[in-house]
C-alpha positions as CSV (number, residue, x, y, z in Angstrom):
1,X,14.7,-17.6,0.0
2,X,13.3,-20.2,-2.3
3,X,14.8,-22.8,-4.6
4,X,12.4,-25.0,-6.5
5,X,9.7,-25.6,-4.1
6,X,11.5,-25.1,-0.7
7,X,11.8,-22.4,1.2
8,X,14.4,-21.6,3.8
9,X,14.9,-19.1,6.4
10,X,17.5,-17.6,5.2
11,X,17.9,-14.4,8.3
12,X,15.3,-13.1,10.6
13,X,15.3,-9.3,11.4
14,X,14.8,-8.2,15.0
15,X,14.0,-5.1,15.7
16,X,16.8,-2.8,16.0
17,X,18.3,-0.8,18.8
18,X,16.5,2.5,17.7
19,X,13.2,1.2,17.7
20,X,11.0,1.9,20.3
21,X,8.4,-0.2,21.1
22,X,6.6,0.4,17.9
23,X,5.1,-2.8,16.7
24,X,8.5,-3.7,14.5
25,X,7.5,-5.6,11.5
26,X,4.0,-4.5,11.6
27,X,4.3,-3.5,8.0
28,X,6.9,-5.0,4.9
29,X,7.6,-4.6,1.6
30,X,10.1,-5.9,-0.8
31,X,11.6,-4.7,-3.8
32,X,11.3,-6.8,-6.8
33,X,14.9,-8.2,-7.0
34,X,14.3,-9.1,-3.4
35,X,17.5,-7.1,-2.5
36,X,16.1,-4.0,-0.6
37,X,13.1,-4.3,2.7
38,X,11.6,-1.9,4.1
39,X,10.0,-2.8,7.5
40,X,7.9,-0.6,9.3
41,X,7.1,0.1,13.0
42,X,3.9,1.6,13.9
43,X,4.2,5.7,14.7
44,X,7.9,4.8,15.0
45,X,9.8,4.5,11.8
46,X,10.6,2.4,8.5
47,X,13.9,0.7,8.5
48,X,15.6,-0.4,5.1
49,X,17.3,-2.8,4.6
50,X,19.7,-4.4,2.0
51,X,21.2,-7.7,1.1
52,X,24.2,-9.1,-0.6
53,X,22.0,-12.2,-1.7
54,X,23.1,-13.4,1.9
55,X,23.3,-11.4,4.6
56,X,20.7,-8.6,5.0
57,X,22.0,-4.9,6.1
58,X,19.9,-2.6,8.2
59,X,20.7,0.8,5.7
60,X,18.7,3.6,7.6
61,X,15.7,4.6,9.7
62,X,13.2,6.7,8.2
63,X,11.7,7.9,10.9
64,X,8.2,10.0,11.3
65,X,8.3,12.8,8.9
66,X,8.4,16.8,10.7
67,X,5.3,17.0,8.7
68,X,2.9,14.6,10.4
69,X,0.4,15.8,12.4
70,X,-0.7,14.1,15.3
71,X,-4.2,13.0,16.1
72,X,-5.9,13.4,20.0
73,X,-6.3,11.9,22.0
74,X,-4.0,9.1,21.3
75,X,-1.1,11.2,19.9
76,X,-0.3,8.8,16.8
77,X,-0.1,9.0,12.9
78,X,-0.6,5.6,12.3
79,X,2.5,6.5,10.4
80,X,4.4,3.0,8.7
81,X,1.2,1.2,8.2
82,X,1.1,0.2,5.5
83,X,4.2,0.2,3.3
84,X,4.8,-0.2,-0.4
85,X,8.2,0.0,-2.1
86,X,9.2,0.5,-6.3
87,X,10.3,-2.5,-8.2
88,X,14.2,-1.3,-7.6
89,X,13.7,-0.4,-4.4
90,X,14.8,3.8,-4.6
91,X,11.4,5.0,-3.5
92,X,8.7,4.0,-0.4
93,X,5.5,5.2,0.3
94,X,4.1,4.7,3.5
95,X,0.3,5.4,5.2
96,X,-0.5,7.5,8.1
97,X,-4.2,6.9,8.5
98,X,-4.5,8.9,11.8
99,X,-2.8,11.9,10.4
100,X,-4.2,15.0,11.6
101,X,-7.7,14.1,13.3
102,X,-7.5,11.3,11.0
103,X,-8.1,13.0,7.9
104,X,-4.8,10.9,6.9
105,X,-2.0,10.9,4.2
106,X,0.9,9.1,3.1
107,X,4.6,10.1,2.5
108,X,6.7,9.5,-0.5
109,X,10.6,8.8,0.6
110,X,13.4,8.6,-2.2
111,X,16.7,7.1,-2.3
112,X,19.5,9.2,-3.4
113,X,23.2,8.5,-3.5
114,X,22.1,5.3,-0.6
115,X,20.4,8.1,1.1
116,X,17.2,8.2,1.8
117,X,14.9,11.2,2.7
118,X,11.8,12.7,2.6
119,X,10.2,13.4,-1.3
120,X,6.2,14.7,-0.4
121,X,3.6,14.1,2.1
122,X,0.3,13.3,0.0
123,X,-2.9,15.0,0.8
124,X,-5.8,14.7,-1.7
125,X,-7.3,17.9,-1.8
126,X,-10.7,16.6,-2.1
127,X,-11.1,14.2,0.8
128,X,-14.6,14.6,2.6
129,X,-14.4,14.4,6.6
130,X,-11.7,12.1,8.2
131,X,-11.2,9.9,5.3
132,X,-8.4,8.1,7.0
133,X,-6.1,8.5,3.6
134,X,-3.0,6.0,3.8
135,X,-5.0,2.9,5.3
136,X,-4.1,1.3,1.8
137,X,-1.4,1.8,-0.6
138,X,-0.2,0.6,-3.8
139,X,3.0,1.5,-5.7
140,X,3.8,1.0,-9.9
141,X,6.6,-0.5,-10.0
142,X,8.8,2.3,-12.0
143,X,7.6,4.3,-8.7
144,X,6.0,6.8,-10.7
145,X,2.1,6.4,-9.7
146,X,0.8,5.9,-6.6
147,X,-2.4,5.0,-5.6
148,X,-3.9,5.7,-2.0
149,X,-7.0,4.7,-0.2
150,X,-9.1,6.2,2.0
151,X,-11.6,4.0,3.8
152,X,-13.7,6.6,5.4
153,X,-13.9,9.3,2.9
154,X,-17.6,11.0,2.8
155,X,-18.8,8.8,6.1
156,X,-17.6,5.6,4.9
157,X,-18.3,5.4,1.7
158,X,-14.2,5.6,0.7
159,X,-12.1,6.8,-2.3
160,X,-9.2,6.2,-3.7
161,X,-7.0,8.5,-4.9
162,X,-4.2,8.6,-8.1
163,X,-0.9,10.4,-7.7
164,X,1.5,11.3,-10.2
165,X,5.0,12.0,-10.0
166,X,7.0,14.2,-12.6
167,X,10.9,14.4,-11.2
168,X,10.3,15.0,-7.5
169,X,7.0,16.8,-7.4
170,X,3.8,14.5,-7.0
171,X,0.1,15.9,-8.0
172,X,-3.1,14.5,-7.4
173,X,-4.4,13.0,-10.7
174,X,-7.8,11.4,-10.2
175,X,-10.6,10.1,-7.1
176,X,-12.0,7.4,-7.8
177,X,-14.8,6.3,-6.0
178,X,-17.3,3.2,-6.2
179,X,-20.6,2.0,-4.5
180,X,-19.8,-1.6,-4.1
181,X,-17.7,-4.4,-5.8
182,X,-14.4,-4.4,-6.5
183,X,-13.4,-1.6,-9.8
184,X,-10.7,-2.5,-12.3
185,X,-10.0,0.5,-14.1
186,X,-7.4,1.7,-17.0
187,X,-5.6,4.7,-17.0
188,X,-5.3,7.0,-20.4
189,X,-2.6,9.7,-19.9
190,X,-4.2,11.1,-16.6
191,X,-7.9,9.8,-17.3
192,X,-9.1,6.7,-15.4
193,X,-12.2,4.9,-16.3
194,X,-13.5,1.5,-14.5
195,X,-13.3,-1.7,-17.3
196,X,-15.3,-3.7,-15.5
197,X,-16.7,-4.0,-12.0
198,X,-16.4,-7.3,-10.0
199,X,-19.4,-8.2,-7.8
200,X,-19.5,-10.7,-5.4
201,X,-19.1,-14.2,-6.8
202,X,-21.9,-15.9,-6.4
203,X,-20.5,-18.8,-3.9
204,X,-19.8,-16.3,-1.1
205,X,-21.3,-17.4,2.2
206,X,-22.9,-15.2,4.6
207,X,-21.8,-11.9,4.4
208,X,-18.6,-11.8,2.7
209,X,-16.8,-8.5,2.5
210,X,-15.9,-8.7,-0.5
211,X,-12.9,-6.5,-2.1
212,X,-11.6,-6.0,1.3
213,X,-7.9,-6.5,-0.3
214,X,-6.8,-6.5,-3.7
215,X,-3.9,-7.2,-5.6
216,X,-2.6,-7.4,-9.1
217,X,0.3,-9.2,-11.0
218,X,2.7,-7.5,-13.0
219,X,1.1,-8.2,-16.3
220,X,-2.3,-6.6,-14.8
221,X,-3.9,-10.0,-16.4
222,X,-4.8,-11.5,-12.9
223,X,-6.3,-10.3,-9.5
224,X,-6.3,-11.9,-6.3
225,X,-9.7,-10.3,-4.0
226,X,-10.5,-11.1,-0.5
227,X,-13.6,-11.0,1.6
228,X,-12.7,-11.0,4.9
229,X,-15.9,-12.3,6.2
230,X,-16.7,-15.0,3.8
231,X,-18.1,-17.7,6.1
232,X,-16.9,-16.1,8.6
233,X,-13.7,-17.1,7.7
234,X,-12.6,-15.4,4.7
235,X,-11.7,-16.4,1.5
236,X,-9.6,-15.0,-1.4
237,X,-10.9,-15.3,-5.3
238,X,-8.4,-15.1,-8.2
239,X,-9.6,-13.3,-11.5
240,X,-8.1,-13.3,-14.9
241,X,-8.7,-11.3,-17.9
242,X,-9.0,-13.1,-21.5
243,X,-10.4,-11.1,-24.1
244,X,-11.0,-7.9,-22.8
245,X,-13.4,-9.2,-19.7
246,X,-12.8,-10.6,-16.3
247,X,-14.1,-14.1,-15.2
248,X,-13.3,-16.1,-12.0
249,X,-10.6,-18.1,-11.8
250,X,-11.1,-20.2,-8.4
């Protein structure tokens, strides 16, 4: 927890008695009142857990959905890796890149009542070979939209694709896909278009991987953007938008 400045440990979660040598930890995300975790253990399980603002609560297991599919020879999902969570912490989506030969998906699980189950395994419908859907997530934070990656889609090239939610039922909205760069796009009802695309800043070194990871703030006015392979090794730029246009930050 922090005050000010500092930060202090404040408890550290061990991997719990139902978990079974499954990489606990491998994966977190936090809710935005920091008062609900989810933790994830590869091909294992997510564990939630919840905190009186002292003490933090293990809540349930979520462990690998009946519908996951297993891929040869290794027998995994990659299911739990990675892990987003809503801003009040009632709904988790979490990757299963290996899903079924690796073609990959993600689940959506909902919190009802403290009880947490199951909503929708996500599948795009228009995924092109093993596109190893679920390697990357993101979450809005009213839990309603969910965006999912897919690294490998048509032999590398990747995708991402938008999912809506209306009550409990998700639908595929949009794929987006992109040559190179990292896109910024806006979203118009169910219509995304790119705003700008941001290239490789011109002090990279080497070859930089640019876009690697993203991530936005809440405002959707600044963008962190790594490249793994920047001088072999890796940098992150920050972006910010002013007047309609990104520019480099730092």
């Amino acid at each position: 927890t922090r005050s000010g400045a500092t930060w202090t440990e404040q408890q550290k979660l061990t991997a719990p008695g139902d978990q079974t040598k499954s990489q606990f930890g491998g994966s977190v995300a936090l809710s935005r009142d920091g008062t609900t975790a989810a933790v994830g253990g590869l091909d294992d399980g997510v564990w939630i857990y919840t905190s009186d603002g002292s003490t933090w609560t293990k809540q349930q297991k979520l462990g690998v959905p009946a519908d996951a599919v297993a891929s040869p020879p290794s027998g995994t999902v990659g299911f739990a890796r990675p892990l987003a969570i809503s801003a009040d912490g009632t709904t988790v989506l979490a990757g299963g890149a290996s899903d079924n030969a690796l073609k990959g998906a993600a689940w959506v699980f909902a919190e009802t009542g403290r009880s947490w189950a199951e909503e929708q395994k996500l599948v795009p419908t228009d995924a092109v070979g093993n596109a190893r859907v679920g390697g990357a997530l993101a979450l809005s934070a009213d839990g309603s939209l969910a965006m999912v990656g897919g690294s490998s889609d048509n032999s590398n090239q990747g995708a991402a694709w938008a999912f809506a939610r209306s009550g409990s039922t998700w639908s595929q909205q949009e794929k987006l896909t992109s040559s190179s760069g990292a896109r910024v796009l806006n979203r118009s009802g169910s219509t995304w278009s790119e705003q700008q695309r941001l290239t490789t800043p011109v002090d990279a070194v080497g070859t930089p991987n640019f876009g690697r990871a993203v991530a936005l703030d809440a405002a959707g006015t600044m963008a962190l953007v790594s490249g793994t392979g920047d001088g072999g090794a890796g940098a992150v730029w920050a972006f910010v938008l002013s007047s309609g246009a990104w520019t480099e930050q730092q």
